[in-house]
VMD Tcl script that draws the C-alpha trace (Angstrom):
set ca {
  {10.40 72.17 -27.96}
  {13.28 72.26 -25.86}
  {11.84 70.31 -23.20}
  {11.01 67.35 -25.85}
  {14.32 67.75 -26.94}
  {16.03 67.45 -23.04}
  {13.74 64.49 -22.88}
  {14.25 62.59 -25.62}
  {17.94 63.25 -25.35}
  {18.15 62.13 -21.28}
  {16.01 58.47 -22.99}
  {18.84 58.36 -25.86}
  {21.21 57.94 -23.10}
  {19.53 55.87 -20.69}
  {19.18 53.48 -23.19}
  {22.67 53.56 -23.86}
  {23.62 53.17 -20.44}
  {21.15 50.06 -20.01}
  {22.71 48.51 -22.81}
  {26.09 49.02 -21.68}
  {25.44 47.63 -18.22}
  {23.55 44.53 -19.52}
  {26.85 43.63 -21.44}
  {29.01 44.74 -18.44}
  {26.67 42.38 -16.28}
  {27.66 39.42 -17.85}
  {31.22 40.05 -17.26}
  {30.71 41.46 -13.21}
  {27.52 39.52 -12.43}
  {28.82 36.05 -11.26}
  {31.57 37.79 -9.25}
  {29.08 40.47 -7.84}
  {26.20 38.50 -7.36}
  {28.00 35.58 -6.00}
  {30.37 37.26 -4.03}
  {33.71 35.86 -6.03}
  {36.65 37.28 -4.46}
  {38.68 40.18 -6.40}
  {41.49 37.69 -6.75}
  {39.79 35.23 -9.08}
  {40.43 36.06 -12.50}
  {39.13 35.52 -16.02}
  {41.86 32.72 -16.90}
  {40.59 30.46 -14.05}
  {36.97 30.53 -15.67}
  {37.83 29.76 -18.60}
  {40.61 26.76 -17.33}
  {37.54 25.38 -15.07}
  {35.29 25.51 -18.17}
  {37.67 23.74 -19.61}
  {38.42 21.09 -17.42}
  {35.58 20.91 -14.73}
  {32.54 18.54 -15.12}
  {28.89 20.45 -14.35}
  {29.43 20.31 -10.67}
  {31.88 23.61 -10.50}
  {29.06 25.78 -10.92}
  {27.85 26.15 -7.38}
  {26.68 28.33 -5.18}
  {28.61 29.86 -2.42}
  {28.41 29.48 1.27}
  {27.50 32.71 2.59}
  {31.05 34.40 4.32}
  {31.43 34.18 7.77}
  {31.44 37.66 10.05}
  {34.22 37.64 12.83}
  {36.62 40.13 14.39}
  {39.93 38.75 13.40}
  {43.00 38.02 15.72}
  {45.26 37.89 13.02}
  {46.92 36.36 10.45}
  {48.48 32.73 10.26}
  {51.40 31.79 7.69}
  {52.18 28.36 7.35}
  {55.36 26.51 6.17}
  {53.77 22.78 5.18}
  {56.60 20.04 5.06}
  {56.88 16.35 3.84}
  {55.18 14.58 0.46}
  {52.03 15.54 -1.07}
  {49.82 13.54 1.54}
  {51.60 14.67 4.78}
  {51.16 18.07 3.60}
  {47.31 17.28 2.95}
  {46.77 16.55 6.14}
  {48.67 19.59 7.68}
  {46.33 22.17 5.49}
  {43.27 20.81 7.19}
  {44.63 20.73 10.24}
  {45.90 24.89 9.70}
  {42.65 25.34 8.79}
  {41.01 23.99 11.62}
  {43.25 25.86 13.53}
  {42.62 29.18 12.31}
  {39.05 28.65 12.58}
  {39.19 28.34 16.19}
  {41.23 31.14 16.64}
  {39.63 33.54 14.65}
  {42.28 34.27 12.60}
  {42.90 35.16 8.93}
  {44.66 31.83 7.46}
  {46.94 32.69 4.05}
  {46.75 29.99 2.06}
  {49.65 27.60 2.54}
  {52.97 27.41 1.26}
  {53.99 23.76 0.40}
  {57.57 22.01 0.59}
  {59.93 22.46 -1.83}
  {63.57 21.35 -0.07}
  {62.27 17.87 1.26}
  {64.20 14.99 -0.97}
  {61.02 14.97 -3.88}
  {63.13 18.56 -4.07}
  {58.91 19.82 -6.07}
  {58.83 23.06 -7.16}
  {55.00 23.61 -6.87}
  {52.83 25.86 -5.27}
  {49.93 25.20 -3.71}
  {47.95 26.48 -6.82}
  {49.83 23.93 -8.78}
  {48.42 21.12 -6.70}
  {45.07 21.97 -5.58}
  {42.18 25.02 -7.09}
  {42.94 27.46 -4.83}
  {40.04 29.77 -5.81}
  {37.82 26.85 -4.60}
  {39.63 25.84 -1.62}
  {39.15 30.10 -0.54}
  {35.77 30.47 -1.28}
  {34.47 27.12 -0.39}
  {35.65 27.61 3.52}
  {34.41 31.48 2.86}
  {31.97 30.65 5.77}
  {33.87 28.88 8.06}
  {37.83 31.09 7.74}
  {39.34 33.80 5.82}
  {41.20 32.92 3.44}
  {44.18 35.03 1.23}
  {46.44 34.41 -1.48}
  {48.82 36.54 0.22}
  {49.04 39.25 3.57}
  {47.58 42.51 2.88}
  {50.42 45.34 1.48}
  {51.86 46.29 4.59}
  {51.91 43.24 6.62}
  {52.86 41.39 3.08}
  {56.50 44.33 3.47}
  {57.18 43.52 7.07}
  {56.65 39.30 6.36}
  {59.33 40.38 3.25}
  {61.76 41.53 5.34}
  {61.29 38.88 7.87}
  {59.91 40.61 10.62}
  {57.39 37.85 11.65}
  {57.45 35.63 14.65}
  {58.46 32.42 12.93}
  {57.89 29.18 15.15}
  {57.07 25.07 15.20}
  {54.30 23.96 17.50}
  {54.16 21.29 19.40}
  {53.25 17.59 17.79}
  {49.91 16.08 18.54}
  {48.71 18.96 20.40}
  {45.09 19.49 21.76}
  {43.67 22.66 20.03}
  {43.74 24.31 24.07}
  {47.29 24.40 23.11}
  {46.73 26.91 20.15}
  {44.08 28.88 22.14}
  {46.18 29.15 25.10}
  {49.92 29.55 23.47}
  {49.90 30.74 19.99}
  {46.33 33.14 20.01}
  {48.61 35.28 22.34}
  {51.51 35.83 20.30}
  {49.17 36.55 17.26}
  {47.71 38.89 18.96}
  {51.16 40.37 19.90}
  {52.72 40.10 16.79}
  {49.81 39.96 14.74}
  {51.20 37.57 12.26}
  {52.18 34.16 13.27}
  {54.19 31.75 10.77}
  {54.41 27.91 11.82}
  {57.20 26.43 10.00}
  {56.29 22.78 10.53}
  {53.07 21.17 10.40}
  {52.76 18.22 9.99}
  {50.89 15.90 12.70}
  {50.57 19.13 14.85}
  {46.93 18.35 16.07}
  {46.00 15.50 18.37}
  {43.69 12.68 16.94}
  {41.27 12.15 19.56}
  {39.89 14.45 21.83}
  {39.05 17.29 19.83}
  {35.71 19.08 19.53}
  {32.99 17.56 17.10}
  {32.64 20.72 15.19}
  {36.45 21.09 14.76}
  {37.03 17.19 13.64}
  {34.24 17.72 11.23}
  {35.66 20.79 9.90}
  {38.85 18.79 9.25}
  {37.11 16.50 7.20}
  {35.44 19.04 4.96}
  {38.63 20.93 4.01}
  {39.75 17.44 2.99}
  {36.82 15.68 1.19}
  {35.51 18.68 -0.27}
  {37.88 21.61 -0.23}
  {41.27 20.48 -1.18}
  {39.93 19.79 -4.89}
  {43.06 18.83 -7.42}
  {43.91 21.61 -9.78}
  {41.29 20.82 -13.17}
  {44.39 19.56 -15.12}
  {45.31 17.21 -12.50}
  {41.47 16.12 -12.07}
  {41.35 15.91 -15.99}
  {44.23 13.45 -16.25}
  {43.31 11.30 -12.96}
  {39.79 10.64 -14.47}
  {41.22 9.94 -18.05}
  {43.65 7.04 -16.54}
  {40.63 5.56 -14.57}
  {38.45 5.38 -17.27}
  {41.16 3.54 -19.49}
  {41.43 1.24 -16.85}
  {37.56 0.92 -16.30}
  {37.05 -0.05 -20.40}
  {38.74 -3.06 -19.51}
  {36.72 -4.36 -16.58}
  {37.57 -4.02 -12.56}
  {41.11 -3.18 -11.21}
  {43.07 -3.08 -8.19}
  {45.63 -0.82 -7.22}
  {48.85 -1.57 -5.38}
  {50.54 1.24 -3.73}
  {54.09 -0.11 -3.59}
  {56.55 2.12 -1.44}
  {59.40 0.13 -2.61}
  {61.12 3.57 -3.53}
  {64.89 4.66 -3.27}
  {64.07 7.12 -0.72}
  {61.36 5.00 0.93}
  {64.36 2.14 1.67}
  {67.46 4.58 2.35}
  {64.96 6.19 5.33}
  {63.74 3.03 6.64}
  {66.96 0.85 6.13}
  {65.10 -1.92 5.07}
  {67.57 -3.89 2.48}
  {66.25 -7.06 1.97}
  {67.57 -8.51 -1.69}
  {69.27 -5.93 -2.18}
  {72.88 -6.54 -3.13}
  {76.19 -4.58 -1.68}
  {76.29 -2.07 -3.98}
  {72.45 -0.74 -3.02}
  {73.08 -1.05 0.60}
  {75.83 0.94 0.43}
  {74.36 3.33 -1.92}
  {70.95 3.84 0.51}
  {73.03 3.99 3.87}
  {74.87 7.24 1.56}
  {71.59 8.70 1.04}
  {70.54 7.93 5.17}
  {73.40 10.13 5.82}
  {72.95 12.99 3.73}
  {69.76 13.95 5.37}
  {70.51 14.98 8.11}
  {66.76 15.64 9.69}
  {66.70 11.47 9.12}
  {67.56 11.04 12.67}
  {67.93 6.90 12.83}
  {71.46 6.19 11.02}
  {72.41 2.96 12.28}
  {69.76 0.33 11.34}
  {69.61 -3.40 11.56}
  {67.45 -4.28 8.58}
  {66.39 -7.94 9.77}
  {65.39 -6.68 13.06}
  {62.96 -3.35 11.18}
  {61.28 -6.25 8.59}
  {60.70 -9.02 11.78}
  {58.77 -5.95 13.68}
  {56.66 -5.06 10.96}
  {58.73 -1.82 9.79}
  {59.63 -2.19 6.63}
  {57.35 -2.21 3.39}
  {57.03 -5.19 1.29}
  {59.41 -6.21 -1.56}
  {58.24 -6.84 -5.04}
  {58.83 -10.46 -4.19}
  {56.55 -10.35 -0.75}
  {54.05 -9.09 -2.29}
  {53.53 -11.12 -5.45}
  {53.44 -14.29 -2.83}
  {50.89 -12.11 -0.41}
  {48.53 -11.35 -3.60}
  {48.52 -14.77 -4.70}
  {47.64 -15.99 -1.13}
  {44.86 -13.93 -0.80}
  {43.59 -15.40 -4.04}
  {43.73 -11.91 -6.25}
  {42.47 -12.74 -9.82}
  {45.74 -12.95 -11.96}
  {44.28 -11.27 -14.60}
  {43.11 -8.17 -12.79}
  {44.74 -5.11 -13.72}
  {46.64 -4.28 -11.31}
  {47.65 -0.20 -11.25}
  {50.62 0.41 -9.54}
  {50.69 3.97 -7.70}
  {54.25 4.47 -6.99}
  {57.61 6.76 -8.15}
  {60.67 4.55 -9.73}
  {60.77 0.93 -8.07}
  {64.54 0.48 -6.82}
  {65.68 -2.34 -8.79}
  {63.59 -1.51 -11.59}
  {62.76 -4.63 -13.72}
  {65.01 -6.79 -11.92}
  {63.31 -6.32 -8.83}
  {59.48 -6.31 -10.82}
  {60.42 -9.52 -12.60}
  {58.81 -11.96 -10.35}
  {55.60 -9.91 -9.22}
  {54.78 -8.83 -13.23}
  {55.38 -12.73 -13.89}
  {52.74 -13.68 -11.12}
  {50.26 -10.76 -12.62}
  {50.91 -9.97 -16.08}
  {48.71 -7.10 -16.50}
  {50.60 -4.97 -14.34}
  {49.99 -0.85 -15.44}
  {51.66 2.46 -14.48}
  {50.57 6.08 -15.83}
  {53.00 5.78 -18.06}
  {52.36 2.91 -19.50}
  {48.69 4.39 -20.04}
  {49.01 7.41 -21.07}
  {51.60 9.33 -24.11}
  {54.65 10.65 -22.71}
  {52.73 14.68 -24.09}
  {50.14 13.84 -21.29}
  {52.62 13.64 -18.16}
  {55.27 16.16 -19.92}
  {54.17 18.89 -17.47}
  {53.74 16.73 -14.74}
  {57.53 15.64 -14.89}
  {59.66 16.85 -12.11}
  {56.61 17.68 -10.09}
  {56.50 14.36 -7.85}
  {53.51 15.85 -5.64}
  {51.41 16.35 -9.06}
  {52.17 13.06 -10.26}
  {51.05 11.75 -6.77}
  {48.26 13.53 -7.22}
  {47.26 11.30 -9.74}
  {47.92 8.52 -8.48}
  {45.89 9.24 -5.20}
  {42.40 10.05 -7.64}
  {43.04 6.40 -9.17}
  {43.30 5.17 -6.11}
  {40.13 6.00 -5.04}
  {38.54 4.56 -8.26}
  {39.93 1.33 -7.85}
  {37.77 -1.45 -6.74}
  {41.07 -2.43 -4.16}
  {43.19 -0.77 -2.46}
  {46.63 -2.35 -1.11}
  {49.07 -0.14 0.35}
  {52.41 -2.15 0.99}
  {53.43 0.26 3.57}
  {51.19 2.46 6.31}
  {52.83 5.43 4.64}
  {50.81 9.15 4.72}
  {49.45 8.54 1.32}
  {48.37 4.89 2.21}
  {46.54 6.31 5.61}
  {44.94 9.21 4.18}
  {43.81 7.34 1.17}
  {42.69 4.59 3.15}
  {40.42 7.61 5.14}
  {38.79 8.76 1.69}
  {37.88 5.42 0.28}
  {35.69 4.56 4.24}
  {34.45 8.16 3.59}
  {33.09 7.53 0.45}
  {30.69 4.05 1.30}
  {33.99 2.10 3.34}
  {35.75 0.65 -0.17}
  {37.96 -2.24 -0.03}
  {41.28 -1.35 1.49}
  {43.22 -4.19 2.45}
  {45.60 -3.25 5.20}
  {48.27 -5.20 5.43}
  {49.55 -7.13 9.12}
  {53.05 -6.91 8.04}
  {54.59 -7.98 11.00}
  {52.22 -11.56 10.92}
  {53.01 -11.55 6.89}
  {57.01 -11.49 7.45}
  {56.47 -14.44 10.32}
  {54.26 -16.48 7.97}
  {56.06 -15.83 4.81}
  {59.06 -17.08 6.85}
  {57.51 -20.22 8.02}
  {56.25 -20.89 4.32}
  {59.53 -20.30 2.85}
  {61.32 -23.10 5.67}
  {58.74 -25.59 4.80}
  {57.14 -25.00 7.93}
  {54.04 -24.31 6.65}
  {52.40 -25.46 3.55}
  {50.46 -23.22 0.36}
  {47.20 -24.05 1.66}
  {48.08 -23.73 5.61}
  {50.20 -20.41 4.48}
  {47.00 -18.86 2.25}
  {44.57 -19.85 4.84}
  {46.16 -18.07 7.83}
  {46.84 -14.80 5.29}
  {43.32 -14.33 4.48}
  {42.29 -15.50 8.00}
  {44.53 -12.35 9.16}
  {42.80 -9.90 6.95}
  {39.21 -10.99 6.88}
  {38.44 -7.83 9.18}
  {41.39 -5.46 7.80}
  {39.50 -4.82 4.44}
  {38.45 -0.95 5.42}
  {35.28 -1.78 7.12}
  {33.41 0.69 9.80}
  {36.00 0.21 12.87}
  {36.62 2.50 16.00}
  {40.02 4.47 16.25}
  {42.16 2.92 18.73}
  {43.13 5.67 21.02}
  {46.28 5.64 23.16}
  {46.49 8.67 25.11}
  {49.62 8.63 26.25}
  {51.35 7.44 23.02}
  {49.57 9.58 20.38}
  {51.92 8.80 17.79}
  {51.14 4.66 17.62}
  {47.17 5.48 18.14}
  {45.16 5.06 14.97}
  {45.41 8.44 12.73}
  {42.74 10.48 12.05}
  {42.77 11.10 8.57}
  {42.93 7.17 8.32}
  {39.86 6.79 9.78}
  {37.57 10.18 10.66}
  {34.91 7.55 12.29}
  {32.92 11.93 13.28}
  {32.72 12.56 9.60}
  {31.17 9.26 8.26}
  {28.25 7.76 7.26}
  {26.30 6.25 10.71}
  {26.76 2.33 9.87}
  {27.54 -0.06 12.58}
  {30.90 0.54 14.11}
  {32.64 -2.73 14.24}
  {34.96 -3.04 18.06}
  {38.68 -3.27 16.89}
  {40.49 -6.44 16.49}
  {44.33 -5.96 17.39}
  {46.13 -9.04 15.31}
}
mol new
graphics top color blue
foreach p $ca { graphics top sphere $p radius 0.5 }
foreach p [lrange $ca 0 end-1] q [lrange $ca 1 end] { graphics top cylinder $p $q radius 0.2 }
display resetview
């Protein structure tokens, strides 16, 4: 009897145990089974569930075995899209080193003056485990490396601009390996274009087509404002950089009256990291420097024959001038549209403030649109222009500006008439729409050579590569 009663006692309790593990399974499975990192929690399921489409159920890469050199901190700097560019780089970087990257820290003193972290912008839990096979990953340094970074004990440097990645092997691998944590306080444009190993380039290109995902709210919002614009037939969206800070950097003034030059030559001098101080406007706008007015490019959209009742979605922060300035271009195009203007001021309300987030939206409508015209060869306008060739080479108009201010000058003295002025604009552009093209490569003056993330010709699709045309 007392065996019988040890046994059916031991199956009472194994069946409680089974039970309790099947209900603890569905809890510790996914993170077990797919190897989740301890640092995800349950609010970001239930936020993706929210906000995520089918897709964000995947399964993960496998993570990638290496003895690791180190760890690399990283201090991005600029707007939302310089920044972009920087993390892939960092990544790259780290890859190639071996090193333990923690995941980036974005800029919050640059004149947008954006509080947010990098988990406001982007899903950091799939940006981590996305890469888990290529780099390590971590929200922050481990305890006692986290105390010594705290009390800013860590070699803190900038590298060198445009660098080959034999620079990182050769200068900054050893003093990771010395001081085992390396911070690089600048980033941007820190890797060269050209030159660079296949695997590496393509690596860049992952982290930025597939890893740098927007956060699910931002995602939510940007799809919401495309599909309001899709109910209403095709649209076009004008990126116009004709923003306070944009002007006060470049020192382009044109229209403006003496109160706004004197108010953007204040701002020019209260950065002090904006180096140029003394600029001749007229000179900047004849070479092609300065982005187009409101005024420009109404008469450049009607020369190239844009539909004037396309919607036209304009991806921009506060126009200087406001409506006095928009007068003439939403008089040319009447069904000119903003995110405000689309969506209730509840929608954006945590947005506000947050200039990279609301960037971040307009960079997912941009790649909806069926056109793309930057007014300015800006970061976002480059790296934008990138995306849409990655995803099947979508129209992108890219603007000659220095040919536009020439003929827009001619046209305006009589020199030229409508039809000889349109003609010789969309003569200009017929092979600037975003079509397959090689990267013009200038060794020796990497910073005017075409830019990577404008066009990663390694990462896409193998159609025909057109040769180059230099207007």
């Amino acid at each position: 009897m007392k065996v019988w009663i040890i046994r059916g006692t031991a199956l009472v309790l194994l069946w409680t145990c089974l039970v309790q593990l099947t209900t603890l399974g569905d809890t510790w499975g996914p993170r077990v089974l797919k190897g989740w990192p301890s640092s995800v929690n349950q609010d970001s399921h239930s936020l993706d569930a929210k906000f995520l489409p089918a897709h964000s159920a995947r399964v993960l890469p496998p993570k990638r075995v290496y003895q690791n050199n180190g760890y690399l901190m990283v201090s991005c700097n600029g707007g939302l899209n310089q920044m972009r560019a920087a993390i892939c780089d960092m990544v790259a970087i780290a890859r190639f080193l071996n090193v333990t990257l923690i995941v980036p820290e974005l800029d919050k003193t640059s004149f947008w003056a954006d509080p947010s972290e990098f988990e406001d912008i982007f899903d950091v839990n799939h940006f981590i485990t996305s890469l888990r096979d290529e780099v390590r990953i971590l929200k922050q340094l481990p305890p006692r490396l986290k105390r010594r970074a705290d009390l800013g004990i860590v070699h803190t440097m900038a590298p060198i601009s445009w660098s080959h990645i034999s620079y990182y092997q050769n200068q900054i691998l050893p003093l990771i390996k010395k001081h085992k944590i390396v911070h690089l306080n600048r980033t941007d444009a820190r890797l060269a274009n050209n030159g660079q190993p296949l695997d590496l380039q393509k690596l860049r290109c992952r982290v930025n087509f597939n890893a740098l995902r927007f956060t699910p709210q931002i995602e939510h919002l940007g799809r919401r404002i495309a599909q309001r614009l899709r109910q209403h037939g095709p649209f076009l969206v004008l990126h116009l950089r004709y923003e306070m800070d944009m002007l006060a950097f470049s020192g382009c003034t044109q229209r403006c009256n003496l109160d706004e030059m004197e108010e953007l030559t204040r701002m020019r001098y209260a950065y002090p990291w904006w180096k140029e101080k003394i600029i001749n406007s007229e000179l900047k706008r004849k070479d092609g420097l300065c982005p187009l007015t409101p005024e420009e490019t109404a008469l450049i959209l009607r020369a190239l024959d844009i539909d004037r009742d396309i919607q036209i979605y304009v991806a921009a922060g506060e126009i200087y001038g406001g409506q006095r300035r928009m007068a003439g271009l939403a008089a040319a195009f009447p069904k000119l549209v903003r995110k405000e203007t689309l969506l209730g001021s509840d929608d954006l309300q945590i947005f506000q403030n947050h200039s990279s987030q609301m960037a971040a939206l307009d960079y997912l409508v941009s790649l909806e649109s069926d056109i793309f015209i930057p007014t300015y060869n800006g970061n976002m306008a480059k790296v934008v222009e990138g995306h849409r060739r990655f995803l099947g080479f979508k129209k992108t108009i890219l603007l000659n500006r220095k040919l536009l201010v020439e003929l827009m000058d001619n046209y305006m003295s009589g020199s030229l008439s409508w039809q000889q002025f349109s003609s010789a604009v969309k003569d200009a552009h017929a092979t600037r729409m975003g079509d397959p093209q090689k990267r013009v490569v200038i060794s020796d003056k990497p910073k005017e050579e075409d830019y990577f993330y404008a066009n990663p010709e390694e990462c896409l699709q193998a159609l025909k590569i057109k040769p180059l045309s230099i207007l």
